[in-house]
C-alpha positions as YAML, in Angstrom:
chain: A
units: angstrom
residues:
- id: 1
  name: UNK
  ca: [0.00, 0.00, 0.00]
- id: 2
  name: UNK
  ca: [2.58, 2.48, 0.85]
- id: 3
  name: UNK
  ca: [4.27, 1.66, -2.39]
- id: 4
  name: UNK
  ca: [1.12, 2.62, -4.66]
- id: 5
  name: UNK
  ca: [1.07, 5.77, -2.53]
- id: 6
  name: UNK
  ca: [4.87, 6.57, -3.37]
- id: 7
  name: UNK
  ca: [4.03, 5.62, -6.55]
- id: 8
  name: UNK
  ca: [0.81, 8.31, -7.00]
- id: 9
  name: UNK
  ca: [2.58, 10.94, -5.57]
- id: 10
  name: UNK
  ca: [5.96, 10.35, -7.52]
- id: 11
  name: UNK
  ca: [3.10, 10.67, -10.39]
- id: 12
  name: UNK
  ca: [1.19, 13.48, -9.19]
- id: 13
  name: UNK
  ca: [4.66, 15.89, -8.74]
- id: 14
  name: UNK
  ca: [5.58, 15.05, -12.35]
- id: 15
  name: UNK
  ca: [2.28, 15.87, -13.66]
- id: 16
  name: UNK
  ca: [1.45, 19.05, -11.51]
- id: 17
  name: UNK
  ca: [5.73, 19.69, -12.63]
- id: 18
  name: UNK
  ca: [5.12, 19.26, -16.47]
- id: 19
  name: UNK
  ca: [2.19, 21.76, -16.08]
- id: 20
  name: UNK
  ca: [3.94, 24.59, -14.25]
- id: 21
  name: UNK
  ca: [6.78, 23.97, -16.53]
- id: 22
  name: UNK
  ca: [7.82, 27.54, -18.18]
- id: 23
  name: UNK
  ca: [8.46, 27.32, -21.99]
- id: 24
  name: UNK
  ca: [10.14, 30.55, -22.90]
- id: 25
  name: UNK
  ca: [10.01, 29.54, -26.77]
- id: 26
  name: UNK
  ca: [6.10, 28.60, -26.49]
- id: 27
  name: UNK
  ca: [5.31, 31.92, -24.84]
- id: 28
  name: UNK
  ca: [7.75, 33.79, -27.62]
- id: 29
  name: UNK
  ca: [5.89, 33.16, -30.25]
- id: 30
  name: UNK
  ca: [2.51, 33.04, -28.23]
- id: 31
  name: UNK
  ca: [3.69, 36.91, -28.41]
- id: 32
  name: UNK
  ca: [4.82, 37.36, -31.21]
- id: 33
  name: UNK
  ca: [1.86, 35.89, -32.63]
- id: 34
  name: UNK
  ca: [-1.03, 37.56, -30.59]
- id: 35
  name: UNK
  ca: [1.34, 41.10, -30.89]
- id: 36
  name: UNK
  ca: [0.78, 40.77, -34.87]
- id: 37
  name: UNK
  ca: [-2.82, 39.93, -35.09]
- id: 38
  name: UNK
  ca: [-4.07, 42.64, -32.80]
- id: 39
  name: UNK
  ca: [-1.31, 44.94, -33.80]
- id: 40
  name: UNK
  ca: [-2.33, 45.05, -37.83]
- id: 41
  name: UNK
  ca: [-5.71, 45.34, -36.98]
- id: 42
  name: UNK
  ca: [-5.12, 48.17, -34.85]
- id: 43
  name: UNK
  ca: [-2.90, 49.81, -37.39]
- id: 44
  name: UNK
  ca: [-5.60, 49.03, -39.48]
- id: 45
  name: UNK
  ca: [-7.80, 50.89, -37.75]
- id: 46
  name: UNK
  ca: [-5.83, 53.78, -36.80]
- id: 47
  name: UNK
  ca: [-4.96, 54.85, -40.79]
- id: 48
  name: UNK
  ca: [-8.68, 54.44, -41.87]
- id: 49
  name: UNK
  ca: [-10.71, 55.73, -39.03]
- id: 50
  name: UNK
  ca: [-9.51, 58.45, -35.49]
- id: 51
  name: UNK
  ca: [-8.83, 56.59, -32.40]
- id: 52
  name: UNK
  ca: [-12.30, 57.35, -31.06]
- id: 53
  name: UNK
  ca: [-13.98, 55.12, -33.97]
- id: 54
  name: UNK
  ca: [-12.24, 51.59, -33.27]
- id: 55
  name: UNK
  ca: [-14.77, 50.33, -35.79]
- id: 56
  name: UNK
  ca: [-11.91, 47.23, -36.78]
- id: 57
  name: UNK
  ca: [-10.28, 46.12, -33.43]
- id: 58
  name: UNK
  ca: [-13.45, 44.88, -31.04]
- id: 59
  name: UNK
  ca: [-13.02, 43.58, -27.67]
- id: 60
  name: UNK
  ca: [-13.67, 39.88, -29.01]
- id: 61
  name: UNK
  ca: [-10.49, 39.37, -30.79]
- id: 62
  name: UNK
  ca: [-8.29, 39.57, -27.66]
- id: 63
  name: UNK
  ca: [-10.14, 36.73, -26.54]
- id: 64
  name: UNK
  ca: [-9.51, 34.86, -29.55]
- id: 65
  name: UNK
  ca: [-5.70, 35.93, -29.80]
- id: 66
  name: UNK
  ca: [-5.72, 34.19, -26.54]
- id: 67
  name: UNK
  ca: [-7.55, 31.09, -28.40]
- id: 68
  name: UNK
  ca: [-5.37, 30.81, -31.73]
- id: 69
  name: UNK
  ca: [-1.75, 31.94, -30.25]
- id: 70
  name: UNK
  ca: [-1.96, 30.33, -26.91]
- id: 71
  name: UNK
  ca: [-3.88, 27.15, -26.82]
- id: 72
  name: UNK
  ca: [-3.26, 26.46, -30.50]
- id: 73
  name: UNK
  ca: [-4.65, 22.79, -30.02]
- id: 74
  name: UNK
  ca: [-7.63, 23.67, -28.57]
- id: 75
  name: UNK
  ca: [-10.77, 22.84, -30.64]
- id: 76
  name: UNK
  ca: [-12.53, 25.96, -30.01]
- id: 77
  name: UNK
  ca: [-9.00, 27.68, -32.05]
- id: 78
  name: UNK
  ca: [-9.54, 26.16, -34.91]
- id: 79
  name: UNK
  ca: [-10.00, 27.71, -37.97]
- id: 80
  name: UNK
  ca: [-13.59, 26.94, -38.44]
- id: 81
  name: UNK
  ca: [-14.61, 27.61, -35.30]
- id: 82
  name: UNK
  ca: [-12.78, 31.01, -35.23]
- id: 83
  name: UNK
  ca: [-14.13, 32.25, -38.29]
- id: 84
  name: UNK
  ca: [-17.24, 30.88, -38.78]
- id: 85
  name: UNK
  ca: [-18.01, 31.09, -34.78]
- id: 86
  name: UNK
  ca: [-17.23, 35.32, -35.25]
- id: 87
  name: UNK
  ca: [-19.18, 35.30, -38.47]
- id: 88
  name: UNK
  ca: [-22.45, 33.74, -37.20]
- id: 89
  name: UNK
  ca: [-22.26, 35.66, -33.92]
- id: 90
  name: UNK
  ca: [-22.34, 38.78, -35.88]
- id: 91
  name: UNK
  ca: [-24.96, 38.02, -38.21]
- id: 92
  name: UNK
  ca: [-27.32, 36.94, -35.24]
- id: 93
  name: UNK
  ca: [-26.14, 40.00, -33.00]
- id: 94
  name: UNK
  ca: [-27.23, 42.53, -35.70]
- id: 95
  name: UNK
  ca: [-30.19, 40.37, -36.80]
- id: 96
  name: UNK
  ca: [-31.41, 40.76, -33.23]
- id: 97
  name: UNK
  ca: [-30.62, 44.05, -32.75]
- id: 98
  name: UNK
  ca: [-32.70, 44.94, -36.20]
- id: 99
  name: UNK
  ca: [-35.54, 43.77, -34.36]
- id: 100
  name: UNK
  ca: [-35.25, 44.68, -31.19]
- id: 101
  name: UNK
  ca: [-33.39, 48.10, -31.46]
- id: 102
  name: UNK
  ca: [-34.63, 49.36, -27.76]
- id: 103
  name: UNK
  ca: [-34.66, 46.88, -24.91]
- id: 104
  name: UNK
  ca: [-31.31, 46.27, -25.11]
- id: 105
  name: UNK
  ca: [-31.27, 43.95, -21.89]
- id: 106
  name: UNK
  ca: [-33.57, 41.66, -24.39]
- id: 107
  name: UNK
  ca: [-31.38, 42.47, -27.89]
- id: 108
  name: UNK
  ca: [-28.06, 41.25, -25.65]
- id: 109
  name: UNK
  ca: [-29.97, 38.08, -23.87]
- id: 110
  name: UNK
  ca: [-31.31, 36.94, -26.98]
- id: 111
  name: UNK
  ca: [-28.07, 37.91, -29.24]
- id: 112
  name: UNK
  ca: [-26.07, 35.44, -26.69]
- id: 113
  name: UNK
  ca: [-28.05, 32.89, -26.84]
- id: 114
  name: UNK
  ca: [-29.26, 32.39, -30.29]
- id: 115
  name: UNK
  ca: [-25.73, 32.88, -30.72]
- id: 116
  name: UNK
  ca: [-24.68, 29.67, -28.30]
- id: 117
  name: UNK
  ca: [-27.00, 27.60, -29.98]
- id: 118
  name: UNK
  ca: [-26.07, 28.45, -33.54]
- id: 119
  name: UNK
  ca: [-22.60, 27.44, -33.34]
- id: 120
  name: UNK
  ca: [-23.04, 24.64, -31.61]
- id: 121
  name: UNK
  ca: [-25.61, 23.41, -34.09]
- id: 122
  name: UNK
  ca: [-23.07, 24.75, -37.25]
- id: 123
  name: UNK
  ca: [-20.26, 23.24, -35.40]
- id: 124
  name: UNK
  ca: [-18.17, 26.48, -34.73]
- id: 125
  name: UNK
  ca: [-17.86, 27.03, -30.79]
- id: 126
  name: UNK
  ca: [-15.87, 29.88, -30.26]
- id: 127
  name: UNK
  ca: [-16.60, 31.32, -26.91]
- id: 128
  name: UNK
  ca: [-15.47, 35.14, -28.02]
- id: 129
  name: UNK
  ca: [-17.99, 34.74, -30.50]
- id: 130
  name: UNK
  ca: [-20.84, 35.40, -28.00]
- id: 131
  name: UNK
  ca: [-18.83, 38.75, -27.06]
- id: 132
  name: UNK
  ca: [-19.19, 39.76, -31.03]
- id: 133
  name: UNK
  ca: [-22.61, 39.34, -30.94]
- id: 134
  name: UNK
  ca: [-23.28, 41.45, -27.76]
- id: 135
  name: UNK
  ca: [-20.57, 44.00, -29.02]
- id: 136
  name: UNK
  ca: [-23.63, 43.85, -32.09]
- id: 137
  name: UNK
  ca: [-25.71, 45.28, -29.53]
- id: 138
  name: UNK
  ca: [-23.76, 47.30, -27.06]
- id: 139
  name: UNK
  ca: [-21.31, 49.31, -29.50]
- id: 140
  name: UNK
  ca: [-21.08, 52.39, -30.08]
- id: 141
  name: UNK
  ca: [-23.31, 54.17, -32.49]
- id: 142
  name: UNK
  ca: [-21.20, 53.65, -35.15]
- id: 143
  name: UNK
  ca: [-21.01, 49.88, -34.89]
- id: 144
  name: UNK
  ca: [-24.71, 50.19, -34.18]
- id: 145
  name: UNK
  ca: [-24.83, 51.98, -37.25]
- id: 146
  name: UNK
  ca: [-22.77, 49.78, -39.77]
- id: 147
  name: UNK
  ca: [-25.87, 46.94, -39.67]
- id: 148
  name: UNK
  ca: [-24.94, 44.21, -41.69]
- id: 149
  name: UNK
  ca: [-21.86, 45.48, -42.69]
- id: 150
  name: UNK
  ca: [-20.10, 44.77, -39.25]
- id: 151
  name: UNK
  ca: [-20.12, 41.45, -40.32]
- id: 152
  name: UNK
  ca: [-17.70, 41.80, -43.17]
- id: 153
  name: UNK
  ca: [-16.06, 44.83, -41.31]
- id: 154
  name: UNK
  ca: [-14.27, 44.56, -38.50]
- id: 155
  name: UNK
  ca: [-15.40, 40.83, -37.81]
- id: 156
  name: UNK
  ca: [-14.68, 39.20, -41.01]
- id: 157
  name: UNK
  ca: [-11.95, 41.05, -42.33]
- id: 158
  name: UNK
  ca: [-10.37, 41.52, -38.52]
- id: 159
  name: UNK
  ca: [-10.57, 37.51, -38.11]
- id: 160
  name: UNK
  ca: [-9.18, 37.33, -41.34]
- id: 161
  name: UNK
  ca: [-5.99, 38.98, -40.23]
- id: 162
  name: UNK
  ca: [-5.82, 37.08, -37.54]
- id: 163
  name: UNK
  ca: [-5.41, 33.66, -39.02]
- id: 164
  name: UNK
  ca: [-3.90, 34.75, -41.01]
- id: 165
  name: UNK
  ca: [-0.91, 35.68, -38.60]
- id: 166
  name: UNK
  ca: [-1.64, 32.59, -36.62]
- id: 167
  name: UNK
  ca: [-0.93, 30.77, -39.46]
- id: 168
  name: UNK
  ca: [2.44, 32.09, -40.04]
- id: 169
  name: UNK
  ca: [3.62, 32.40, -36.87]
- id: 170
  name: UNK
  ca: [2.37, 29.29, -35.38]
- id: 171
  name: UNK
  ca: [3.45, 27.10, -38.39]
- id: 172
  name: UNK
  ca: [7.33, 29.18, -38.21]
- id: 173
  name: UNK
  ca: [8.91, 26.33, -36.21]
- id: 174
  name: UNK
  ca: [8.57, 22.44, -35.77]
- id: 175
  name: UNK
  ca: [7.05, 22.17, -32.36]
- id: 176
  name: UNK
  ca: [4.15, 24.53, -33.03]
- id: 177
  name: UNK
  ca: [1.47, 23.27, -35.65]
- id: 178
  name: UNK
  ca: [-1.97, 25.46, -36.76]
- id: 179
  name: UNK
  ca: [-4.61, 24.17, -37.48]
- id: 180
  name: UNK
  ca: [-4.47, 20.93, -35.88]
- id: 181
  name: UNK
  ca: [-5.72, 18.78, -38.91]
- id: 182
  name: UNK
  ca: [-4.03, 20.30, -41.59]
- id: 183
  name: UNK
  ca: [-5.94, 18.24, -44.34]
- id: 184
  name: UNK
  ca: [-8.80, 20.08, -44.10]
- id: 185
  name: UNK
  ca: [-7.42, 22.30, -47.04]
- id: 186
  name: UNK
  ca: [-6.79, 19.48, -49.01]
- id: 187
  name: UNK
  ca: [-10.43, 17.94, -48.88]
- id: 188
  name: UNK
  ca: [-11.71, 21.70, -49.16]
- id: 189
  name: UNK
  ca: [-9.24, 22.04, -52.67]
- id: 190
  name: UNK
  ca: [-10.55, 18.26, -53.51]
- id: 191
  name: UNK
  ca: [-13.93, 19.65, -52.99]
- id: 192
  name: UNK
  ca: [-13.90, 22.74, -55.19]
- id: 193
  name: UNK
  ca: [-11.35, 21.66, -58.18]
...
């Protein structure tokens, strides 16, 4: 008995060790990767529009830099989740909001949770997509304002950049690999050639 118990605990410190464990190389280009994505979007967004507008970089996409730069493996990073989970939240966020322009405790509660449900039934859980639907409903007046173009601009185009960059910097050495099934291209090009 006191042998198994050496033995869990011998277990336990390696496990709880290899968890703690810092990688300085992992968090690198965890940095270097999330610093790209929300930097170009910001630059983005400060030539086109004054730093009052902030009509490209919404609060969302740190929550998905966190997603696609530091838990790389995670199903809810990849690609289909990030971009089609941001794309339905924000078609469902301003759909709601269309109809229900004043009570916005009701706009947000529904936006949310239609939102939930439609990802989970398309198959693209991305947990900051529920903030891009709210952000549908809360923004300012000028996201308020862009309707059903706030889909293509700043969620589309802004998650657009940001795989982009997670592609490249995730894929730039031989430890790190983004997305995790990288056939899915390959069926997709089978698909449409």
């Amino acid at each position: 008995m006191k042998r198994i118990i050496k033995h869990h605990a011998k277990r336990a410190r390696y496990i709880i060790y290899k968890e703690t464990l810092v990688d300085f190389k992992e968090h690198l280009w965890t940095f270097i990767g999330s610093f790209l994505g929300i930097g170009i979007v910001g630059f983005l967004n400060s030539q086109y529009f004054t730093a009052y507008d902030n009509l490209f970089l919404i609060g969302s996409f740190g929550a998905s830099s966190v997603l696609i730069y530091g838990a790389i493996d995670s199903p809810l990073a990849q690609p289909r989740n990030l971009i089609g989970g941001h794309v339905v939240c924000a078609i469902i966020g301003v759909t709601v909001h269309k109809f229900i322009p004043n009570e916005l405790w009701l706009s947000c509660a529904l936006s949310v949770s239609f939102s939930i449900v439609a990802m989970q039934i398309t198959k693209t859980l991305h947990p900051p997509g529920g903030a891009t639907a709210l952000i549908a409903n809360i923004g300012s007046a000028k996201i308020k304002a862009l309707g059903y173009f706030y889909v293509l601009s700043p969620v589309l185009l802004g998650v657009l950049v940001l795989f982009v960059v997670a592609m490249i910097c995730n894929n730039a050495t031989s430890y790190r690999s983004y997305p995790r099934n990288k056939g899915w291209y390959k069926i997709w090009l089978r698909k449409y050639n």
